[in-house]
N, CA and C of each residue as an Amber inpcrd file, in Angstrom:
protein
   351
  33.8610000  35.5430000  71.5100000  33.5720000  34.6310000  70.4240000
  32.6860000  35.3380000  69.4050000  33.3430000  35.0580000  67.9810000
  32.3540000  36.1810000  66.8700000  30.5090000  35.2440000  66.9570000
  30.0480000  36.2640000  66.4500000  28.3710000  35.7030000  66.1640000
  28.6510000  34.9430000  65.3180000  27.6220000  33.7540000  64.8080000
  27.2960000  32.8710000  64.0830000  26.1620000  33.5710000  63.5210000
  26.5010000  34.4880000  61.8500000  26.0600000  34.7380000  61.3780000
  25.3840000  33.6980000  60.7840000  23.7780000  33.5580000  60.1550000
  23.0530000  32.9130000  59.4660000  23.6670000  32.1660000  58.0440000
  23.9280000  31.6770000  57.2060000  24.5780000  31.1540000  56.1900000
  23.3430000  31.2460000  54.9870000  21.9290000  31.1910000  55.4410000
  20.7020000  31.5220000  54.1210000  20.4530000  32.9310000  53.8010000
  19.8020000  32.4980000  52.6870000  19.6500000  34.1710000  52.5410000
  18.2780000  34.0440000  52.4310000  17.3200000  35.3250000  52.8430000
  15.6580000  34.8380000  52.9430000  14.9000000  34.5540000  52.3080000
  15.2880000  34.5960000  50.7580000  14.2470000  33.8230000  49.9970000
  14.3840000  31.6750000  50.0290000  15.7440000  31.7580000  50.6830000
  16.2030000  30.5850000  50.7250000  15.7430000  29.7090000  51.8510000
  14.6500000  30.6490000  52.5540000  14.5220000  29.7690000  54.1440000
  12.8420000  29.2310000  53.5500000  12.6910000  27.8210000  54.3020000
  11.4640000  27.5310000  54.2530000  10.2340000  28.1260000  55.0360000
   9.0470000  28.3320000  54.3930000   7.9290000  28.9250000  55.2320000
   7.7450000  28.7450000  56.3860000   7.7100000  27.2380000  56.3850000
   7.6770000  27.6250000  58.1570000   8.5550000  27.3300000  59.2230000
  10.1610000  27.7160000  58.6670000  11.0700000  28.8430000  59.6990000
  10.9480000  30.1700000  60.0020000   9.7700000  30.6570000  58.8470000
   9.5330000  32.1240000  59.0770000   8.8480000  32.6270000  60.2060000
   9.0560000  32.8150000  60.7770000   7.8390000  33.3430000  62.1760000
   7.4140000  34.8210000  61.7840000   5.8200000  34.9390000  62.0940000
   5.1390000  36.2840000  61.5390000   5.6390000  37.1950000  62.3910000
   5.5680000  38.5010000  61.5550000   5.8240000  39.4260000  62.0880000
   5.5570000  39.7420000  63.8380000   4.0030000  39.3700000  63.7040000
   3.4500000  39.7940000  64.7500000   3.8480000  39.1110000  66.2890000
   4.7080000  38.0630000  65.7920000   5.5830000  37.3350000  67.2570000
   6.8020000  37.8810000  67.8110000   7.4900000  38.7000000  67.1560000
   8.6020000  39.8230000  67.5930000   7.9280000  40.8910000  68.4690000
   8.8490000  41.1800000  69.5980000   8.3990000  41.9830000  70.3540000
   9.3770000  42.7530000  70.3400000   9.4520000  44.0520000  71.0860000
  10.3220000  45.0090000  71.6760000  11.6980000  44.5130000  72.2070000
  12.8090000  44.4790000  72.1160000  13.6400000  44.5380000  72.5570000
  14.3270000  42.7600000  71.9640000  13.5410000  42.4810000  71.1110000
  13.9370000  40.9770000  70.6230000  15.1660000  40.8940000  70.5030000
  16.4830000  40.0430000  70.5210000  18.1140000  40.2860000  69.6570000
  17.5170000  39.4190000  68.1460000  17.5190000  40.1460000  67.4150000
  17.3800000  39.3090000  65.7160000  19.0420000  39.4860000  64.6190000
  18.8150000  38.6820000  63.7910000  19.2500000  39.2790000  62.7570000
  18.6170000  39.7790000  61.6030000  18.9160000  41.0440000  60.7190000
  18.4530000  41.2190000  60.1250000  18.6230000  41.3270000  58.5160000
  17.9540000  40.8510000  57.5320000  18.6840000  41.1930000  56.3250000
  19.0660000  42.5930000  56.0090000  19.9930000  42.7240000  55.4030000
  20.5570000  44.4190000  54.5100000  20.3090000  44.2220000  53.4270000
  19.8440000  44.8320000  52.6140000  19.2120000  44.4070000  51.0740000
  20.4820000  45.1120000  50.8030000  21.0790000  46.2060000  51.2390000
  21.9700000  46.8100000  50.2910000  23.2580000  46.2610000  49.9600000
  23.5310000  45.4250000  51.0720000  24.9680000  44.6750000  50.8640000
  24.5690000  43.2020000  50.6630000  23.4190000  42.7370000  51.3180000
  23.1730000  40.8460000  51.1230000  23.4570000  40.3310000  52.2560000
  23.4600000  40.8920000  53.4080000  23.8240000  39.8640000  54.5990000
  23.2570000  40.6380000  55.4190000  23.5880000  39.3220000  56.2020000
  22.3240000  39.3280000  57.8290000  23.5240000  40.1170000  58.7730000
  22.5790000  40.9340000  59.6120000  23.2110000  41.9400000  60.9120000
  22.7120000  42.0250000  62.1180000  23.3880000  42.1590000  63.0840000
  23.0040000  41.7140000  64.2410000  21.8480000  42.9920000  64.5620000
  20.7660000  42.6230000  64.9310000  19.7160000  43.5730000  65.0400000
  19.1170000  44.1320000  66.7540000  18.3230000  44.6930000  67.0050000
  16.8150000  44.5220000  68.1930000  15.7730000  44.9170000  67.6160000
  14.7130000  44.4550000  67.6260000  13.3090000  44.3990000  67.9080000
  12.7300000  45.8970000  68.1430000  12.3450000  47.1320000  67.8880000
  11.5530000  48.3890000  67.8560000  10.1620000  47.7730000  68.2190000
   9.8780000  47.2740000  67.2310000   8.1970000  47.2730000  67.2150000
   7.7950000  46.2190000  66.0280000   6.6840000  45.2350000  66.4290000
   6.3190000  44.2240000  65.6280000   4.9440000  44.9170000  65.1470000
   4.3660000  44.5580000  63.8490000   2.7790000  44.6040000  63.6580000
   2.2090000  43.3690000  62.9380000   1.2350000  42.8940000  61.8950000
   0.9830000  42.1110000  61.2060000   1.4720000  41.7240000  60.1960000
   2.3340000  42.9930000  59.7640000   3.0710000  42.8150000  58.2370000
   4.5910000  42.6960000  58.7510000   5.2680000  43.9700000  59.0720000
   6.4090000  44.3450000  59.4110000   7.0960000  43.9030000  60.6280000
   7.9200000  43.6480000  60.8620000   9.3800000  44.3120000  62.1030000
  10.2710000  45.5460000  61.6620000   9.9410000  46.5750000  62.8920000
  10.9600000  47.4700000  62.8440000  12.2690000  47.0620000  63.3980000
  13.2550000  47.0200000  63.1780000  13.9370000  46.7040000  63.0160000
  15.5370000  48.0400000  63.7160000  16.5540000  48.0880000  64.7810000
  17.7060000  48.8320000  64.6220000  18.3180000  48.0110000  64.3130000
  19.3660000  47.8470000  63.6810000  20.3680000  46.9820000  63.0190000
  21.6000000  47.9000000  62.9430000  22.5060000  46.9770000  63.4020000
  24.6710000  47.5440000  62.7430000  24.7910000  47.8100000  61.4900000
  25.0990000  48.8190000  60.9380000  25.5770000  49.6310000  59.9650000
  27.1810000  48.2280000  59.5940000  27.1000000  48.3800000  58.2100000
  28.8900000  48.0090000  57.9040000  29.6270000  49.1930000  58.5870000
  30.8810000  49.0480000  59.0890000  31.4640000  50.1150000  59.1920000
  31.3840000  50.9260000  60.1940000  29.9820000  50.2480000  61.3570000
  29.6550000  50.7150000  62.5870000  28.1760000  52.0370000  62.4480000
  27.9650000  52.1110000  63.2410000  26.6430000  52.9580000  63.5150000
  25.3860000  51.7540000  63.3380000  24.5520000  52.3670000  63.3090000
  23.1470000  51.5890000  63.6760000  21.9030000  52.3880000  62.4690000
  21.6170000  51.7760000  61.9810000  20.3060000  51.9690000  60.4910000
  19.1920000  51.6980000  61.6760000  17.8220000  52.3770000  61.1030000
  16.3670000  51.6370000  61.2670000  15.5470000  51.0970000  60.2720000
  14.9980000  49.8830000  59.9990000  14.2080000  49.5710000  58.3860000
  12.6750000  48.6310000  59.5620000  11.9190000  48.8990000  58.6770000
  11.0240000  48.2180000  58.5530000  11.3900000  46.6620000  57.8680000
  11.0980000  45.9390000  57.9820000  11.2170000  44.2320000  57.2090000
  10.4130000  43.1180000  56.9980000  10.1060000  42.6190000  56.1740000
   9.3670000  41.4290000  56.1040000   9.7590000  40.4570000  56.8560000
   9.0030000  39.7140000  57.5060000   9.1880000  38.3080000  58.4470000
  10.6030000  37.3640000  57.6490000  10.6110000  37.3880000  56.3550000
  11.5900000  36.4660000  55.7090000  13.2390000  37.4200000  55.8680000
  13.0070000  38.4650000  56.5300000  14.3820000  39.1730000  56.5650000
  14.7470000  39.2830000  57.9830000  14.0770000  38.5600000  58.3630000
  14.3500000  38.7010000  60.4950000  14.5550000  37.4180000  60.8950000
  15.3790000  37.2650000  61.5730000  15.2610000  35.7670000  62.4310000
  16.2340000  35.6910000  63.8480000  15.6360000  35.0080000  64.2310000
  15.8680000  35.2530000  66.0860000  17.3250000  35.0860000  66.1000000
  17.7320000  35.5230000  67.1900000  19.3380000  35.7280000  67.7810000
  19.8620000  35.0490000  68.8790000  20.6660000  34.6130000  68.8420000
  21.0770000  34.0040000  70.7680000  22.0570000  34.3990000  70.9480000
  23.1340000  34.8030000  70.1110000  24.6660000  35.4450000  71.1590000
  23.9480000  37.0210000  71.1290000  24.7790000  37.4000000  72.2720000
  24.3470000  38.8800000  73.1930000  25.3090000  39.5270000  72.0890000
  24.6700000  40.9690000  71.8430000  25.3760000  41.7530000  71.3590000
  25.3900000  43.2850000  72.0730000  26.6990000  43.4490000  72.6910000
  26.4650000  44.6270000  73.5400000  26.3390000  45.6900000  73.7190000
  26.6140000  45.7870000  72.0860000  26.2020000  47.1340000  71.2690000
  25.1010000  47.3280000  71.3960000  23.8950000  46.5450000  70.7450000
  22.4340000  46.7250000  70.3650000  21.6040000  45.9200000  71.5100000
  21.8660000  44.8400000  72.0810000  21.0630000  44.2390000  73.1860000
  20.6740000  45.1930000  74.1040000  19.6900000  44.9570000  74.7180000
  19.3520000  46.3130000  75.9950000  18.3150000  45.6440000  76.8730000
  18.2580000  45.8690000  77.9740000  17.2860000  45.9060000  79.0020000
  16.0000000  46.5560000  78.7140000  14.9260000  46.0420000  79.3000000
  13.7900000  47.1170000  79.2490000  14.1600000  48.1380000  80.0690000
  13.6450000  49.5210000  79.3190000  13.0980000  50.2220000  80.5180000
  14.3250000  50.4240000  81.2030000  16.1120000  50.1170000  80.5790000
  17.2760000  50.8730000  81.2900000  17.1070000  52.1740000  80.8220000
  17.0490000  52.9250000  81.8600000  17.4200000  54.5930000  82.1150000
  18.5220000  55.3370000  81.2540000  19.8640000  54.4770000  81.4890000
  20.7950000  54.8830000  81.1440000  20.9300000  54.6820000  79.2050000
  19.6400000  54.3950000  78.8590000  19.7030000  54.4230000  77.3780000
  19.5400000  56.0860000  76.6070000  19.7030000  55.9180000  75.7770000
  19.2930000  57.1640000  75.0080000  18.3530000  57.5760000  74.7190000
  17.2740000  58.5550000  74.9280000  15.8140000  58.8620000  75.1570000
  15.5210000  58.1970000  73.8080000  15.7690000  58.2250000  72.2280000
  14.9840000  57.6360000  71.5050000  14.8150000  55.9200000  71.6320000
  15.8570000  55.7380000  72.7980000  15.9790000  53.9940000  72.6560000
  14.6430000  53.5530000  73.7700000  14.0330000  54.5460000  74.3000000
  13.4210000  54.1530000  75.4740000  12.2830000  55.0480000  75.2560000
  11.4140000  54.7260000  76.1220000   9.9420000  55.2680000  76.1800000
   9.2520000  56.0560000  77.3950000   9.7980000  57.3260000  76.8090000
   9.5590000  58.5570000  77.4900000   8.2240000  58.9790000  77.8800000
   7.1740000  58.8900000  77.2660000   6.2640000  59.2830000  76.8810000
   5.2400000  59.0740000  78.0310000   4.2640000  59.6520000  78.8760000
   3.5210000  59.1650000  80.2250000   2.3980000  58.7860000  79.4590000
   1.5590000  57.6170000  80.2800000   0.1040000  57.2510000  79.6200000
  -1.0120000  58.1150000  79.4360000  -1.3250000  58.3100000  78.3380000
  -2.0420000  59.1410000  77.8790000  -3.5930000  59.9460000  78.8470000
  -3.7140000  60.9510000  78.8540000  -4.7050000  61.2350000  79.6840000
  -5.5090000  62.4460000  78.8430000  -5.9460000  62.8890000  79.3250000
  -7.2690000  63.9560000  78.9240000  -7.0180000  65.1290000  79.5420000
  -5.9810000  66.1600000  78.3680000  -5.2940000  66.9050000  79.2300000
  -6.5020000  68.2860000  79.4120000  -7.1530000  68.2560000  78.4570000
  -8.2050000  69.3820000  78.6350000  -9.0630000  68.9570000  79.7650000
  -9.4440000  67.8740000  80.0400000 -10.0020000  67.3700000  81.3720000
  -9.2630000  67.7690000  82.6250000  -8.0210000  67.2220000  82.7150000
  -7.5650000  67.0230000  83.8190000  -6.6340000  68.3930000  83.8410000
  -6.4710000  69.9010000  82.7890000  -6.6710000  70.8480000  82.8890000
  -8.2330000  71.9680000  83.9150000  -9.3430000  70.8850000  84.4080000
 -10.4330000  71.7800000  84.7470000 -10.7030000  71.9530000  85.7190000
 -10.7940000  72.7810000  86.7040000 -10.8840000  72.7760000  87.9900000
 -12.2120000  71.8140000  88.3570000 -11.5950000  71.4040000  89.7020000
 -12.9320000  69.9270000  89.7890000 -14.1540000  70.6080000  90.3090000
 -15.3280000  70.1280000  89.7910000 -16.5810000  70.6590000  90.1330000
 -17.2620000  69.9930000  91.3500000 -17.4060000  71.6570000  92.7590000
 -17.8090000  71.0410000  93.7910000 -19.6900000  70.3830000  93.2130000
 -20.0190000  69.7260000  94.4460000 -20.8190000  69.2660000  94.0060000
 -22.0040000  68.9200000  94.7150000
């Protein structure tokens, strides 16, 4: 069954359908506006802050864009899209889709041989 794309466009939605930035999380399903064509695309969630959503979103024509967005260009999703939807923390993603990175430590520290004592 196709998505039920949005029918507003975001200057057209009232304030408070907008939800702030800062309530999107990681792995959200959104849609997102395309300023370049005018319509909403099936998105996920990167990273929320106070201002922005990062945003991956479907390309026309296939492939996947990244944008930053204002709260009035995002809005939540409910059909699965199996392209862009994802699990936390699945393995089988593509290292930039996932978070490689170990928790930070004190490598010149934990470079020093330990001092007997």
């Amino acid at each position: 069954m196709p998505a039920r794309v949005p029918a507003i466009e975001p200057n057209q939605r009232h304030p408070d359908e907008i939800a702030n930035a800062a309530t999107y999380h990681r792995d959200d399903p959104v849609w997102a506006w395309a300023p370049f064509d005018r319509q909403w695309r099936p998105g996920v969630v990167d990273a929320g802050s106070n201002l922005a959503v990062l945003v991956t979103f479907r390309w026309p024509g296939g492939g996947t864009g990244v944008d930053s967005l204002l709260p009035r260009h995002v809005m939540p999703r409910t059909e699965r899209d199996e392209d862009l939807d994802r699990a936390v923390a699945d393995p089988s993603l593509p290292v930039r889709l996932r978070n490689t990175q170990p928790p930070h430590t004190d490598s010149v520290a934990a470079s020093r041989p330990a001092q007997e004592g």
